[in-house]
C-alpha atoms as an extended CHARMM CRD file, in Angstrom:
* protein
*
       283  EXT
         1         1  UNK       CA              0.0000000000        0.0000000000        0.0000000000  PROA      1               0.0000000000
         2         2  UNK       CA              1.4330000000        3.4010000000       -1.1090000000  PROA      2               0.0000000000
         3         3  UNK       CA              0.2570000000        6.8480000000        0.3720000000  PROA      3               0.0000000000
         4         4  UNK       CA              0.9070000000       10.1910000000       -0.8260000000  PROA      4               0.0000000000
         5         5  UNK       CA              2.0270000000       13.1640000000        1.5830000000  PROA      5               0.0000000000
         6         6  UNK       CA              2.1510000000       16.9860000000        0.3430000000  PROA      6               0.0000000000
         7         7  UNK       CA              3.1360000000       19.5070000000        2.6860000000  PROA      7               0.0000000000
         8         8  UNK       CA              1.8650000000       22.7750000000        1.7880000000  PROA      8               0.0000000000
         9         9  UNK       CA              2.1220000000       27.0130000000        3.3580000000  PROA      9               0.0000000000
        10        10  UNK       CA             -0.5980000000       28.1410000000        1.2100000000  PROA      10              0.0000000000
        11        11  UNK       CA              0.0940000000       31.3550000000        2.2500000000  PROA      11              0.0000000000
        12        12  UNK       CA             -2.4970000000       33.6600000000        4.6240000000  PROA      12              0.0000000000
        13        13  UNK       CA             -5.1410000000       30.9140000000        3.3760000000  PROA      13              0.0000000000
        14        14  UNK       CA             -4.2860000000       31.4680000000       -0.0180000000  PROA      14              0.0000000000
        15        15  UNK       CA             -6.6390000000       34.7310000000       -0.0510000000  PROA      15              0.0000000000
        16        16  UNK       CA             -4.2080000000       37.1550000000       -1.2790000000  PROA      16              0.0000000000
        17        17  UNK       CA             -5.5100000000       36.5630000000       -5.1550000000  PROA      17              0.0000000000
        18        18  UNK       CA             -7.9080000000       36.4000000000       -6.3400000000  PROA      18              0.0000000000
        19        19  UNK       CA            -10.2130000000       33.0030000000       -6.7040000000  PROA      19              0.0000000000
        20        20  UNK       CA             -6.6500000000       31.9550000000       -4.2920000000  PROA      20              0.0000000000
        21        21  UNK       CA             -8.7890000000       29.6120000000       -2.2910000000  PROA      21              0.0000000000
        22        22  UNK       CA            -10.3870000000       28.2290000000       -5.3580000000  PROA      22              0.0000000000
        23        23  UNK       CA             -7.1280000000       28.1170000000       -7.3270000000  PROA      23              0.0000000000
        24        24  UNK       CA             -5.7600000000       25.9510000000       -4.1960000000  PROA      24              0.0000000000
        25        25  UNK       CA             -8.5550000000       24.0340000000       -4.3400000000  PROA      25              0.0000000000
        26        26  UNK       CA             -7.7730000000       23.1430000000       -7.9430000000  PROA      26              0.0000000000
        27        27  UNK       CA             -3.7820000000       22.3150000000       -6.9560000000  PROA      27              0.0000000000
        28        28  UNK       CA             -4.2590000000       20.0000000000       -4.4180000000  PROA      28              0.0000000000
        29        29  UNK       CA             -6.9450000000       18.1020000000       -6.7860000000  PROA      29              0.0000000000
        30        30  UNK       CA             -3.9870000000       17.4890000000       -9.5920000000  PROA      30              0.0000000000
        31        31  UNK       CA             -1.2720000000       16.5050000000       -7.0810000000  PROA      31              0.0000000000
        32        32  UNK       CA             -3.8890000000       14.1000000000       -5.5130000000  PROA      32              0.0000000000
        33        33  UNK       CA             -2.5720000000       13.3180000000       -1.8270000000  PROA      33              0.0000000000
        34        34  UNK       CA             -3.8150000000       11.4100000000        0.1730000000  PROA      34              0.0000000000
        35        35  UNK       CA             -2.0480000000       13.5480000000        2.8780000000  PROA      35              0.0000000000
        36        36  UNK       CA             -1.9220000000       17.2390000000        3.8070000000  PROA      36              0.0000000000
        37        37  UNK       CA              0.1780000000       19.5470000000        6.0960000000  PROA      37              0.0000000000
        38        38  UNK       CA             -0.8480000000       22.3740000000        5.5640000000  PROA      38              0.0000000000
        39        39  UNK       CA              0.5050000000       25.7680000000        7.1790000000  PROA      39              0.0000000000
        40        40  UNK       CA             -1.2160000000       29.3730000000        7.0630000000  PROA      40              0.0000000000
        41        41  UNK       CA             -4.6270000000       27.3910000000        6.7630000000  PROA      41              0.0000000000
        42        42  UNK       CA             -6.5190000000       30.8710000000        8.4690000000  PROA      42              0.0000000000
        43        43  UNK       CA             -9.7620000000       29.5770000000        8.2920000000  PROA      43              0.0000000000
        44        44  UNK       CA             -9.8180000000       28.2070000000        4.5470000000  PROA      44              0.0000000000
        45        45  UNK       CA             -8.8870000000       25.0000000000        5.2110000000  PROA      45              0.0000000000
        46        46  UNK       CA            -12.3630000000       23.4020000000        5.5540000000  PROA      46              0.0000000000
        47        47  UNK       CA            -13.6940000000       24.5570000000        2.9080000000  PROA      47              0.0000000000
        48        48  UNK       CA            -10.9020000000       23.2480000000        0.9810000000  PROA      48              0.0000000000
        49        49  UNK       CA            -11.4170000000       20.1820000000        2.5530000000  PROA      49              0.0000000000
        50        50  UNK       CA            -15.0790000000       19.8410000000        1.8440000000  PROA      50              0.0000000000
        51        51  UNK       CA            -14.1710000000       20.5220000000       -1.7340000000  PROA      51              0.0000000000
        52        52  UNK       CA            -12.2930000000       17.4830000000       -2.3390000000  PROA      52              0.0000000000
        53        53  UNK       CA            -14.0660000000       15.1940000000        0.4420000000  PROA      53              0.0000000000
        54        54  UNK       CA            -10.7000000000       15.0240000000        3.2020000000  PROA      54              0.0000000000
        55        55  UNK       CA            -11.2140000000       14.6430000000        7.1700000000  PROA      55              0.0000000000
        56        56  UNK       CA            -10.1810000000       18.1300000000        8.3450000000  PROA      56              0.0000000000
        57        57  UNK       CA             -8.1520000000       18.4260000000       11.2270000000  PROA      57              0.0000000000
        58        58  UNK       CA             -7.5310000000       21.9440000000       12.5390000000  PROA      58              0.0000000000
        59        59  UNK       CA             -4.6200000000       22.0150000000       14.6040000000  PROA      59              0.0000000000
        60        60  UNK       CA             -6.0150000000       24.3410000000       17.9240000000  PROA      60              0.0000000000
        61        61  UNK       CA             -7.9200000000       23.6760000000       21.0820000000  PROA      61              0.0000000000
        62        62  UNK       CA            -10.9730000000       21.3070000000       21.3570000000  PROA      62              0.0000000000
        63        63  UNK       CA            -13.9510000000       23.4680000000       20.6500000000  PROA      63              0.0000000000
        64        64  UNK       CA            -12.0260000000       26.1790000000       18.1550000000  PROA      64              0.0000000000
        65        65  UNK       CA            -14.2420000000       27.1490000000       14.9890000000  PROA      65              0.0000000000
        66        66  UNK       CA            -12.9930000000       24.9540000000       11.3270000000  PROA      66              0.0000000000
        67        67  UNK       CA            -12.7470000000       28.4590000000       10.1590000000  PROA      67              0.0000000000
        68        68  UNK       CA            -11.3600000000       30.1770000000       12.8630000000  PROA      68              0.0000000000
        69        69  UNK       CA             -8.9410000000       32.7120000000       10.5710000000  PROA      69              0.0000000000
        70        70  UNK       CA             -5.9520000000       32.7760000000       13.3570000000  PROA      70              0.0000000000
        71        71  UNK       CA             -5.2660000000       29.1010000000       13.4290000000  PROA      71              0.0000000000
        72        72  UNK       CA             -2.4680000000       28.5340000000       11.0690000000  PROA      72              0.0000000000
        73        73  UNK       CA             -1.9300000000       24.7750000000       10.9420000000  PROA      73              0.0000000000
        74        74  UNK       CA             -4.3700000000       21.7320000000       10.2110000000  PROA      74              0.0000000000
        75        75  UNK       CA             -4.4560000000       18.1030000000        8.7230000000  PROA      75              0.0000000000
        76        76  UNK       CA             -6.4570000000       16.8300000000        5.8730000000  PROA      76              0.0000000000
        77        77  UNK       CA             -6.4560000000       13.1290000000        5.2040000000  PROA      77              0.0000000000
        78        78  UNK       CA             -8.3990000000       10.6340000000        2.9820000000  PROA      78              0.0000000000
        79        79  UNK       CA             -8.3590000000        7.6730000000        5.7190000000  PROA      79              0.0000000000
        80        80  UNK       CA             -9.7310000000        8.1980000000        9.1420000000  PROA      80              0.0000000000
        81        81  UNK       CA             -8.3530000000       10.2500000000       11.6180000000  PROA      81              0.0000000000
        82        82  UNK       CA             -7.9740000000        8.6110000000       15.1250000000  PROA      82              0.0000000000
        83        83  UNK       CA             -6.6970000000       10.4520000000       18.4570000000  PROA      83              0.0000000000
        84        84  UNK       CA             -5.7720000000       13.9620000000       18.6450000000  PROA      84              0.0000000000
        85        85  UNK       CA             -2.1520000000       15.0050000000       19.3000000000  PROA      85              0.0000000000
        86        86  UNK       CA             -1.8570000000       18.5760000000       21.0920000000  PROA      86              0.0000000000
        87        87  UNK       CA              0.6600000000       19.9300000000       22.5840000000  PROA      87              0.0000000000
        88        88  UNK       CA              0.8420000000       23.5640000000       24.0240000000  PROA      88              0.0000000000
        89        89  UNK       CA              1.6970000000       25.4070000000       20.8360000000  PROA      89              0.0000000000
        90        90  UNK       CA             -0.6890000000       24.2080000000       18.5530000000  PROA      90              0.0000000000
        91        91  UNK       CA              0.7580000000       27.5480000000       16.6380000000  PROA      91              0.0000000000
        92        92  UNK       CA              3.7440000000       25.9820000000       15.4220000000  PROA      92              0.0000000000
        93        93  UNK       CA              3.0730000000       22.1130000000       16.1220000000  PROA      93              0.0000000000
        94        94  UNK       CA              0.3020000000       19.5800000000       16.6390000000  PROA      94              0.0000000000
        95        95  UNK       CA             -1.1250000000       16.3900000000       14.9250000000  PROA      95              0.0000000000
        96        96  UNK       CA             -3.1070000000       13.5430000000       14.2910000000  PROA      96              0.0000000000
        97        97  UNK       CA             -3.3960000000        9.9670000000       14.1140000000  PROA      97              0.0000000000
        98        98  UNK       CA             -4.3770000000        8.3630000000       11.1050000000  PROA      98              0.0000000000
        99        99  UNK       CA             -5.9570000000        4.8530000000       10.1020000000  PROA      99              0.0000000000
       100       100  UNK       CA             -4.5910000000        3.2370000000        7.1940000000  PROA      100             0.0000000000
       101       101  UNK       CA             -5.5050000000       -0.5010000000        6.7990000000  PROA      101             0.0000000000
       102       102  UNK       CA             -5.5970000000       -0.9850000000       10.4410000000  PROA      102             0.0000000000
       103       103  UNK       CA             -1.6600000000        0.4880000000       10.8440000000  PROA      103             0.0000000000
       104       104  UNK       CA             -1.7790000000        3.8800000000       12.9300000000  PROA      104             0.0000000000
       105       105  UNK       CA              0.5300000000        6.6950000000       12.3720000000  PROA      105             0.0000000000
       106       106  UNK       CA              1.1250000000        9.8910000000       13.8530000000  PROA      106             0.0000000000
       107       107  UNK       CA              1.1990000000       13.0510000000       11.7970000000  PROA      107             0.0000000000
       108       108  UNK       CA              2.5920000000       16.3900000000       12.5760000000  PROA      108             0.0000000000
       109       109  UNK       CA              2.2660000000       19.4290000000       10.9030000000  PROA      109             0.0000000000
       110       110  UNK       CA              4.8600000000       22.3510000000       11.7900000000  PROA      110             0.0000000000
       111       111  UNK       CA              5.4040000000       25.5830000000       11.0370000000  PROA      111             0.0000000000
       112       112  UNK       CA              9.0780000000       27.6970000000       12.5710000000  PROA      112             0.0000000000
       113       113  UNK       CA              9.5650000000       31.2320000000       12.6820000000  PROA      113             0.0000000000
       114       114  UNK       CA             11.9210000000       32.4880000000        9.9270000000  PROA      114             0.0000000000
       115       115  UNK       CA             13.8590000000       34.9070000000       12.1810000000  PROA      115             0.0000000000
       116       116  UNK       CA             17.0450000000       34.6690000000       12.1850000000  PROA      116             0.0000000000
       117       117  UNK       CA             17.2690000000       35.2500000000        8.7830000000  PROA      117             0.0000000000
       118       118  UNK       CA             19.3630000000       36.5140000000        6.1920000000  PROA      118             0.0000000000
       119       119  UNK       CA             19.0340000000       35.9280000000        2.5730000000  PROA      119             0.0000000000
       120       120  UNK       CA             22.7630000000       34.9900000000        2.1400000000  PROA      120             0.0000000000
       121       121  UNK       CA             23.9330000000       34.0990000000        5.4490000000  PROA      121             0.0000000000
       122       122  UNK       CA             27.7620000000       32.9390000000        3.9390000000  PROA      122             0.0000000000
       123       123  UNK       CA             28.3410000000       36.7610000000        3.2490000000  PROA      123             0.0000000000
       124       124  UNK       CA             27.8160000000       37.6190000000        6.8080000000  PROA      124             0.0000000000
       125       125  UNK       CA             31.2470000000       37.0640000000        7.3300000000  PROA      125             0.0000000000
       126       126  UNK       CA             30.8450000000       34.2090000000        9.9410000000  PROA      126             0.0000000000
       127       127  UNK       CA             32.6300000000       31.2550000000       10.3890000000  PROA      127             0.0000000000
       128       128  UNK       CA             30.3540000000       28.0960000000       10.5860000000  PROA      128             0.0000000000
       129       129  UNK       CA             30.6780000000       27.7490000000       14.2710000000  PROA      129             0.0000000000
       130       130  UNK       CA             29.4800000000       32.0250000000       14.2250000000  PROA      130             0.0000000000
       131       131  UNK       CA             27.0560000000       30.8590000000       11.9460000000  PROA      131             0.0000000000
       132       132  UNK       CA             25.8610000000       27.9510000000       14.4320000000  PROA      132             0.0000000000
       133       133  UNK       CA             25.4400000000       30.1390000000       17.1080000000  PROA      133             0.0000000000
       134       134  UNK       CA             23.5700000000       33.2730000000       15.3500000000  PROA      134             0.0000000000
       135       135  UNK       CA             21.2060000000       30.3250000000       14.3540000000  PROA      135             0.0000000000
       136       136  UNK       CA             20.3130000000       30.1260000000       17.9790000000  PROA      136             0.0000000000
       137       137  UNK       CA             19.4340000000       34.0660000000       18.6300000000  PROA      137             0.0000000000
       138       138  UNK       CA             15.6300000000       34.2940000000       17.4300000000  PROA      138             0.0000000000
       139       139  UNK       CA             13.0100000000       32.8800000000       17.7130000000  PROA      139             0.0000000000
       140       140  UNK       CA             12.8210000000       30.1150000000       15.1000000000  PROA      140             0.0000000000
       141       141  UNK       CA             15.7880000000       27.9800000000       17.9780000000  PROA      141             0.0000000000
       142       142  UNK       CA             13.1260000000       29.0690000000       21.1490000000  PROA      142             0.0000000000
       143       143  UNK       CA              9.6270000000       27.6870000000       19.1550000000  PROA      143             0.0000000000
       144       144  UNK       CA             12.2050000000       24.0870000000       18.5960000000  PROA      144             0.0000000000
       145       145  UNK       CA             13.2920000000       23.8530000000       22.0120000000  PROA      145             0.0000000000
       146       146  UNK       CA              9.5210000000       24.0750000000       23.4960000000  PROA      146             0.0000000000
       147       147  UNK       CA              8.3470000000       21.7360000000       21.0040000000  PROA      147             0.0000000000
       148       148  UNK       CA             11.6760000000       19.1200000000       20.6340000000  PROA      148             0.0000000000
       149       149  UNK       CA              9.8970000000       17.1710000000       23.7820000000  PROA      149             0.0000000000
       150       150  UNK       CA              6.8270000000       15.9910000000       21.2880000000  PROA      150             0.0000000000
       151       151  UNK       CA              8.6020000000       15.1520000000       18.5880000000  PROA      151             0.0000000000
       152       152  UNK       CA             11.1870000000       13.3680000000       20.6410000000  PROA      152             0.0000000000
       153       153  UNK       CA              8.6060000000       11.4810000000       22.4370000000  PROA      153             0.0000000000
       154       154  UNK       CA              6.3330000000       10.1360000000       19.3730000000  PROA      154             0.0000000000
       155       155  UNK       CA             10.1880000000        9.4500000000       17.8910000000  PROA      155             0.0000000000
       156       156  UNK       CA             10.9380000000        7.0850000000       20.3740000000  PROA      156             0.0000000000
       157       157  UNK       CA              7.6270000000        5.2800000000       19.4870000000  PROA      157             0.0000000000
       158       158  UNK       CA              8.0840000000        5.1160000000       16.0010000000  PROA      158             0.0000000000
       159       159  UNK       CA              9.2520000000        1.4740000000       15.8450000000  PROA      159             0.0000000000
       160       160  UNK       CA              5.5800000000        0.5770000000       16.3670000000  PROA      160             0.0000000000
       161       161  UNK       CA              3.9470000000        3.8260000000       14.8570000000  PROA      161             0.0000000000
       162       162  UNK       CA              4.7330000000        5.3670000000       12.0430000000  PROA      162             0.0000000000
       163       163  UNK       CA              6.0080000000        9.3070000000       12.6150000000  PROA      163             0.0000000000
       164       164  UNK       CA              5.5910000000       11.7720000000        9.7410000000  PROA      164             0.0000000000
       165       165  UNK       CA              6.9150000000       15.4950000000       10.8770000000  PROA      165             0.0000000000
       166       166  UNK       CA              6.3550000000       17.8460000000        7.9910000000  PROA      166             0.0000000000
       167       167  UNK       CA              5.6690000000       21.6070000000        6.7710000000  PROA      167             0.0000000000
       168       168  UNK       CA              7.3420000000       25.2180000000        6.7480000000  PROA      168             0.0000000000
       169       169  UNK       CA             10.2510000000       25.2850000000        9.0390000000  PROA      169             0.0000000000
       170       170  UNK       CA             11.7460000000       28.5000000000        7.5280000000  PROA      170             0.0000000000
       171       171  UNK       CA             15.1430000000       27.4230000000        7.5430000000  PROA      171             0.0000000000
       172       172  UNK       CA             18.0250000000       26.1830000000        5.0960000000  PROA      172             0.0000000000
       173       173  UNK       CA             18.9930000000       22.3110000000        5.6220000000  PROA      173             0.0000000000
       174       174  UNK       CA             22.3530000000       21.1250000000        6.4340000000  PROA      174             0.0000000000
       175       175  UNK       CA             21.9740000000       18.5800000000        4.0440000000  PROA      175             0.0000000000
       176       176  UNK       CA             22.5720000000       20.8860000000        1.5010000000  PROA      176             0.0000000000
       177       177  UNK       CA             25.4170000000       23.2510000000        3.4090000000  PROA      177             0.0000000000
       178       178  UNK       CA             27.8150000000       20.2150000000        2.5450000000  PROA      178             0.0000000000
       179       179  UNK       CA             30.8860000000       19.5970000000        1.1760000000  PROA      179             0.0000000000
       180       180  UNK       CA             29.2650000000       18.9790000000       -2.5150000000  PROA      180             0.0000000000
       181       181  UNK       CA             27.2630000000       22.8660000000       -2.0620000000  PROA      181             0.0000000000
       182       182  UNK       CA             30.3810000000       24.8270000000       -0.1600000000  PROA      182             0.0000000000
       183       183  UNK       CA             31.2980000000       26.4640000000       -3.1980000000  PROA      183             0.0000000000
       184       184  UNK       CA             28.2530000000       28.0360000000       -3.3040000000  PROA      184             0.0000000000
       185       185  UNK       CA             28.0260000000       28.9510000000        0.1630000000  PROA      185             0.0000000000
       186       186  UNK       CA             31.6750000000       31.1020000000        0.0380000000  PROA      186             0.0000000000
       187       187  UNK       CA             33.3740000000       27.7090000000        0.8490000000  PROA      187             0.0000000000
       188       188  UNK       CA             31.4170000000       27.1850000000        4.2180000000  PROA      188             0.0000000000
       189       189  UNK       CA             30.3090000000       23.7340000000        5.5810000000  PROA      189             0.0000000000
       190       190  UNK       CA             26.9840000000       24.4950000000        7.9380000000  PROA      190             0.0000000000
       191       191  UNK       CA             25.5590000000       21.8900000000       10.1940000000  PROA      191             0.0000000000
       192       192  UNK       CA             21.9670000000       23.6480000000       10.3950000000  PROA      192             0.0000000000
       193       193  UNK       CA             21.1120000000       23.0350000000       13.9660000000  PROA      193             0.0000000000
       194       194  UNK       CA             17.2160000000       23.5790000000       12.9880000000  PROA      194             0.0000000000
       195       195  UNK       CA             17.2070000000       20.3130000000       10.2400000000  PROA      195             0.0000000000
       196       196  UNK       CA             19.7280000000       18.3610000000       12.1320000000  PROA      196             0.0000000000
       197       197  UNK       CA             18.5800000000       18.2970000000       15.3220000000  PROA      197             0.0000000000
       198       198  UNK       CA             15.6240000000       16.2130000000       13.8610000000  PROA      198             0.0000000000
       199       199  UNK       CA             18.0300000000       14.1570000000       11.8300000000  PROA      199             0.0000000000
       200       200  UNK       CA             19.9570000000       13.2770000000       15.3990000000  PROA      200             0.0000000000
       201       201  UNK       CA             16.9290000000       12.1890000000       16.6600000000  PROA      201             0.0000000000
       202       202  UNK       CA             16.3270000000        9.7030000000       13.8680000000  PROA      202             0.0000000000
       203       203  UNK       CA             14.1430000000       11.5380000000       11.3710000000  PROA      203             0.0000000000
       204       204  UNK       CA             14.9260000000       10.9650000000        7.7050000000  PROA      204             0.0000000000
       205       205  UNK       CA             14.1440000000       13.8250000000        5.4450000000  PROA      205             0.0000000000
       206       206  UNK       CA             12.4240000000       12.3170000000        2.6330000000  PROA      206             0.0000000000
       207       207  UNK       CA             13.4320000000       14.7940000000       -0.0160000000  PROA      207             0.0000000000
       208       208  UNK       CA             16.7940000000       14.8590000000        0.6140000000  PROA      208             0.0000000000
       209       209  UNK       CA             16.8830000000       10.8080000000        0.8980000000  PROA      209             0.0000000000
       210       210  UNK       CA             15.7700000000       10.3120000000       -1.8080000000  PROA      210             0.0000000000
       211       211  UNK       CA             17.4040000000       13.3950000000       -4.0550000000  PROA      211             0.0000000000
       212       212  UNK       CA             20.5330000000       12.9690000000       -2.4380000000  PROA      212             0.0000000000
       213       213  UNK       CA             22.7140000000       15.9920000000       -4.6850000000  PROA      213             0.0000000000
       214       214  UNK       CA             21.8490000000       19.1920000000       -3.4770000000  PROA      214             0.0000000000
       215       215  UNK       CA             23.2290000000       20.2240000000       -7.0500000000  PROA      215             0.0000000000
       216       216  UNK       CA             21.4510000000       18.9020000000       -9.1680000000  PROA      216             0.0000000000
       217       217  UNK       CA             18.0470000000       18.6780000000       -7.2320000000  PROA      217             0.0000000000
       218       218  UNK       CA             18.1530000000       21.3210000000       -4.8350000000  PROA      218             0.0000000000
       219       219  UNK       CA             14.4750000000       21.0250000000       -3.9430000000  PROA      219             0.0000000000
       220       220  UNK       CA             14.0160000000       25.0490000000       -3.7220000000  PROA      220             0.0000000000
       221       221  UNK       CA             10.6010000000       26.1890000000       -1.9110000000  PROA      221             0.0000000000
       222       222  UNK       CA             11.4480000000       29.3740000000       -1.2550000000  PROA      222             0.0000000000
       223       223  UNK       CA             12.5330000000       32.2390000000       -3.6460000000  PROA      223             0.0000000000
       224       224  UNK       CA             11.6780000000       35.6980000000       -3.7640000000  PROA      224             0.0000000000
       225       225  UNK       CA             12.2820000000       37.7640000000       -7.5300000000  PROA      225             0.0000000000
       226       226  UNK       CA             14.9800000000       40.1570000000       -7.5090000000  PROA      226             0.0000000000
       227       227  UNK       CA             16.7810000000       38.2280000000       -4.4900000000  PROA      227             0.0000000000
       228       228  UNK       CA             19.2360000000       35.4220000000       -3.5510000000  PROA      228             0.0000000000
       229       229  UNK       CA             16.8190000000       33.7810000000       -1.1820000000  PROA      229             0.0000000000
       230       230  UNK       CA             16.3290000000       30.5470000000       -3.1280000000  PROA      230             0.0000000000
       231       231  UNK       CA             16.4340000000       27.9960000000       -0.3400000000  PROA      231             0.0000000000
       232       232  UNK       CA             14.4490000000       24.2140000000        0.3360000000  PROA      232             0.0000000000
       233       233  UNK       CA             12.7150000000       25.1750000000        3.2320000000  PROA      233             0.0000000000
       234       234  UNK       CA              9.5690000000       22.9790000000        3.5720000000  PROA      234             0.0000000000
       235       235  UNK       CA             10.0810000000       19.5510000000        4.2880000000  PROA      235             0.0000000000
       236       236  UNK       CA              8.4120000000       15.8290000000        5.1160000000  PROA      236             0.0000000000
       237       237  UNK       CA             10.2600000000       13.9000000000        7.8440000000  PROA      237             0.0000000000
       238       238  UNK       CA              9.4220000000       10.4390000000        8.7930000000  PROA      238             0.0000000000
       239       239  UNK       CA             11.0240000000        7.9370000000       10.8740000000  PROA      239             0.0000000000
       240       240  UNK       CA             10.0270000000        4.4960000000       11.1330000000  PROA      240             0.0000000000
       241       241  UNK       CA             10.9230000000        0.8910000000       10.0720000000  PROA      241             0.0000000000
       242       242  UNK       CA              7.3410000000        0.1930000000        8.9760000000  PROA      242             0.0000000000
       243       243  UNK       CA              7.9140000000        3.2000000000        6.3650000000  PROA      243             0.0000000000
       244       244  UNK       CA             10.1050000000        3.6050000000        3.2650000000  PROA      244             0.0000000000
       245       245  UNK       CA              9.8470000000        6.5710000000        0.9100000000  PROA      245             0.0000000000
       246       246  UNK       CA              9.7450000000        5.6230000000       -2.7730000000  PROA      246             0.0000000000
       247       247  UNK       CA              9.4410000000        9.3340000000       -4.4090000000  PROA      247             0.0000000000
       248       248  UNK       CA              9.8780000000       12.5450000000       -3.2460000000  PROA      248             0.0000000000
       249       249  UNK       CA              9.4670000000       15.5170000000       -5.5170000000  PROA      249             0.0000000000
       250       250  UNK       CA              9.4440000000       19.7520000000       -4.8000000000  PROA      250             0.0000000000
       251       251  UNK       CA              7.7390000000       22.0720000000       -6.4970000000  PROA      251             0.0000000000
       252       252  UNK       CA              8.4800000000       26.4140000000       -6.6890000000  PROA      252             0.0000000000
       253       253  UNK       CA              5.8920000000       28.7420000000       -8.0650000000  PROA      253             0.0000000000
       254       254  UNK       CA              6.3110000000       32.3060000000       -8.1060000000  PROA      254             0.0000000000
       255       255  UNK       CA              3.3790000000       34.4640000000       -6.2550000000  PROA      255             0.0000000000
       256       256  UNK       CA              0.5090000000       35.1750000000       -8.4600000000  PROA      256             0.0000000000
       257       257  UNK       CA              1.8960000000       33.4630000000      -11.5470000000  PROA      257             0.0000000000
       258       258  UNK       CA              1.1150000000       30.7280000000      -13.5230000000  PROA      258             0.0000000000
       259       259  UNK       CA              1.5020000000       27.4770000000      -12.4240000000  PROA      259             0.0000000000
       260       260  UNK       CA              1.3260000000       24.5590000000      -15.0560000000  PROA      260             0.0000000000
       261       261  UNK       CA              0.6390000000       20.9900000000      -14.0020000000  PROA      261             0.0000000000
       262       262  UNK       CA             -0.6160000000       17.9700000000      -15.6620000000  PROA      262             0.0000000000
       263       263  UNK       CA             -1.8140000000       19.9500000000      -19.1760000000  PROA      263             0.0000000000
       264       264  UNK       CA             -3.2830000000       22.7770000000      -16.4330000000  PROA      264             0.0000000000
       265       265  UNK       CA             -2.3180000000       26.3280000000      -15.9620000000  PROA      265             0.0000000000
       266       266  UNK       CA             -3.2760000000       27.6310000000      -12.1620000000  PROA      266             0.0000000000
       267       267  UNK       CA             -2.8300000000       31.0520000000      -10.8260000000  PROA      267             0.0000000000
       268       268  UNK       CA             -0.5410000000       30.4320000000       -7.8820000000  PROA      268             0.0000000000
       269       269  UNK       CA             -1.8410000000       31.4360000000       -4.7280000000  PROA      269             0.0000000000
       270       270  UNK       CA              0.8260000000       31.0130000000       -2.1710000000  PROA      270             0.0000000000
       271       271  UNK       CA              4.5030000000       32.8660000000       -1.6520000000  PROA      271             0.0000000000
       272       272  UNK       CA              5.8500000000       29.1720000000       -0.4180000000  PROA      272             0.0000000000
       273       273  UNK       CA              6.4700000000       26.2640000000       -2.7170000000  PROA      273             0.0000000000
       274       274  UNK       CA              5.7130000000       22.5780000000       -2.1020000000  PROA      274             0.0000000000
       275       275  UNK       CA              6.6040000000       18.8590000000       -1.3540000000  PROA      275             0.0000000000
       276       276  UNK       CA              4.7220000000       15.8540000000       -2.1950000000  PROA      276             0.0000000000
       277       277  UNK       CA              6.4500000000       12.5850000000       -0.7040000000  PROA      277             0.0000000000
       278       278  UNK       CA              5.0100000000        9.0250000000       -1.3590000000  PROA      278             0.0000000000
       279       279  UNK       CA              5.3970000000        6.4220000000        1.0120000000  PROA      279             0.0000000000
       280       280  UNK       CA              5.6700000000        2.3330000000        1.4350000000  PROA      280             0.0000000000
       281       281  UNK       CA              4.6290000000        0.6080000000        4.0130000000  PROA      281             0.0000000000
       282       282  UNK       CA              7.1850000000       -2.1410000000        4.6460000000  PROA      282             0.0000000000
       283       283  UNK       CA              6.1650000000       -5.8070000000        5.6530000000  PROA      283             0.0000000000
């Protein structure tokens, strides 16, 4: 049995077009997952859901509105949802369990603040250990330390149940700050403390597993006209030995321009690109 997983910022609801929610709606229909993270959901996501027939899970305290317009993350899936996962910042992390064929898994949707940031962080004139530690400054290190507990502890039981962490964690990968991408990083080797502090914990980052140059495929999600800002910043974890990913693909849009997909042309509603991951499960 395969499974597909897209994880998705769609980008303050995906009303700053127009027809944005509709134009999302029409997106998710041609990519087809079975799966969604979605971040910046602002009280559109269940009406997206409805749309195209998903459970809707909206990622904020028992009794919050499906629409409420200040939650930003939720859960759509195509098999049953089972218990709720909260934790005290639904914010920037909660989840679900989900049914399929009998074999539970946890989900988690995510969603980091972007500060620190700097479009070109090499030309900051840091070494890698400066870099390492100007990581930890802002806010983006603080929302991972509060939330690290969760993940750590549904990580631990991922023998038995399946773990998929994904979404918009604002934030370059070490995976691709290697040796095979220093020379386009001024010659700098960065160890990302944000992507490999999951990676330490046993999460595989299904992209990157399974588009393992950073040349040729570098997965970009984020890039703004005009600037060098063109990073991978949205990602689909998983850890488990019940799991393998068999495809992993990333797609980049420019705001409000034409995105073409499977003979279609779609007014792109969101700033943030996406990834669609397809799973296994093993025997």
């Amino acid at each position: 049995k395969t499974f597909k997983v897209m994880a998705w910022n769609i980008f303050h609801g995906a009303n700053d077009i127009e027809n944005g929610v509709q134009n999302a709606i029409e997106i998710i229909k041609e990519i087809d997952p079975d799966i969604i993270l979605m971040v910046e959901t602002y009280g559109s996501g269940k009406m997206i859901a409805d749309a195209l027939g998903y459970n809707f899970h909206l990622i904020a305290p028992k009794g919050t509105a499906l629409d409420d317009k200040n939650t930003n993350l939720s859960i759509f899936s195509k098999f049953p949802f089972g218990e709720r996962i909260d934790t005290e910042h639904p914010f920037y992390l909660g989840g679900r369990e989900i049914v399929i064929d009998g074999q539970k898994i946890n989900v988690f949707s995510n969603w980091f603040h972007y500060l620190p940031w700097e479009d070109e962080p090499e030309k900051l004139g840091m070494s890698a250990e400066e870099l390492l530690k100007w990581e930890k400054t802002d806010a983006k290190y603080q929302m991972i330390q509060k939330v690290l507990p969760y993940i750590k502890e549904y990580a631990v039981k991922a023998d038995e149940i399946p773990m998929i962490f994904g979404g918009d964690m604002n934030t370059p990968s070490h995976l691709d700050w290697g040796e095979k991408t220093k020379e386009l990083h001024n010659g700098l080797v960065v160890p990302w403390y944000s992507t490999k502090v999951l990676v330490d914990i046993g999460l595989i980052d299904s992209f990157r597993e399974l588009n393992p140059d950073p040349v040729a495929k570098p997965g970009i999600t984020w890039h703004t006209k005009g600037k060098n800002d063109d990073y991978r910043i949205d990602y689909i974890f998983y850890k488990s030995p019940k799991l393998k990913a068999i495809k992993s693909e990333s797609y980049k849009v420019f705001f409000d321009e034409p995105f073409s997909i499977n003979g279609k042309t779609i007014q792109y509603p969101s700033d943030h690109g996406f990834v669609v991951t397809t799973f296994r499960f093993e025997d």
